[in-house]
N, C-alpha and C positions, 0 to 999 in steps of 0.2 A: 504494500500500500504506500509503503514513503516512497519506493523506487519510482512509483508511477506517480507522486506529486514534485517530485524533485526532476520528473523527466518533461514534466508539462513545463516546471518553473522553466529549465533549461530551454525547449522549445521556444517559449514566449518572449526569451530575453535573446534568441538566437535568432527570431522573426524581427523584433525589434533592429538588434544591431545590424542586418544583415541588412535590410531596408535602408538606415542608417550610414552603412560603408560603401557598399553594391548597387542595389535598384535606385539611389535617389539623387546618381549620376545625368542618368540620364529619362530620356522619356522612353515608353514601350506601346508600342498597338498593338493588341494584342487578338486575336482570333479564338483561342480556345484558352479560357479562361481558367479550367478546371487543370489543363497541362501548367498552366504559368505559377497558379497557386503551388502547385504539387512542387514545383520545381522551386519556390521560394525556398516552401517547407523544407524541401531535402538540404536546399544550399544551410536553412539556420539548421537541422538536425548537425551534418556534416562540418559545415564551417564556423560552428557558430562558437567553438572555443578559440577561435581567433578574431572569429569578428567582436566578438562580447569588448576584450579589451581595448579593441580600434576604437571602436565607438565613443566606450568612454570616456578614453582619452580623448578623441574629437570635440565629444560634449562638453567638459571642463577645458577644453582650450577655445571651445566657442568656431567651430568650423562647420 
């Protein structure tokens, strides 16, 4: 039961950061919506122990 609250927490700071460092570069048109999501999800599952720290360094330096 922790494993799967601390996998969510993980997730939602990994969708956060990952928007944050990656997607809000640039802009996207997107045609299949359900792929793009999925594809965010995987990047925060996946990247998201690197992006977490990017981010909030970016945040506290205000970029």
């Amino acid at each position: 039961m922790l494993q799967t609250i601390l996998f969510i927490v993980y997730a939602v700071a990994g969708w956060w950061a990952v928007n944050k460092v990656w997607f809000s570069r640039r802009t996207y048109i997107v045609g299949d919506s359900a792929k793009f999501f999925g594809l965010k999800l995987g990047a925060a599952v996946f990247f998201g122990w690197i992006c977490i720290p990017i981010a909030i360094i970016m945040t506290v330096l205000g970029k």
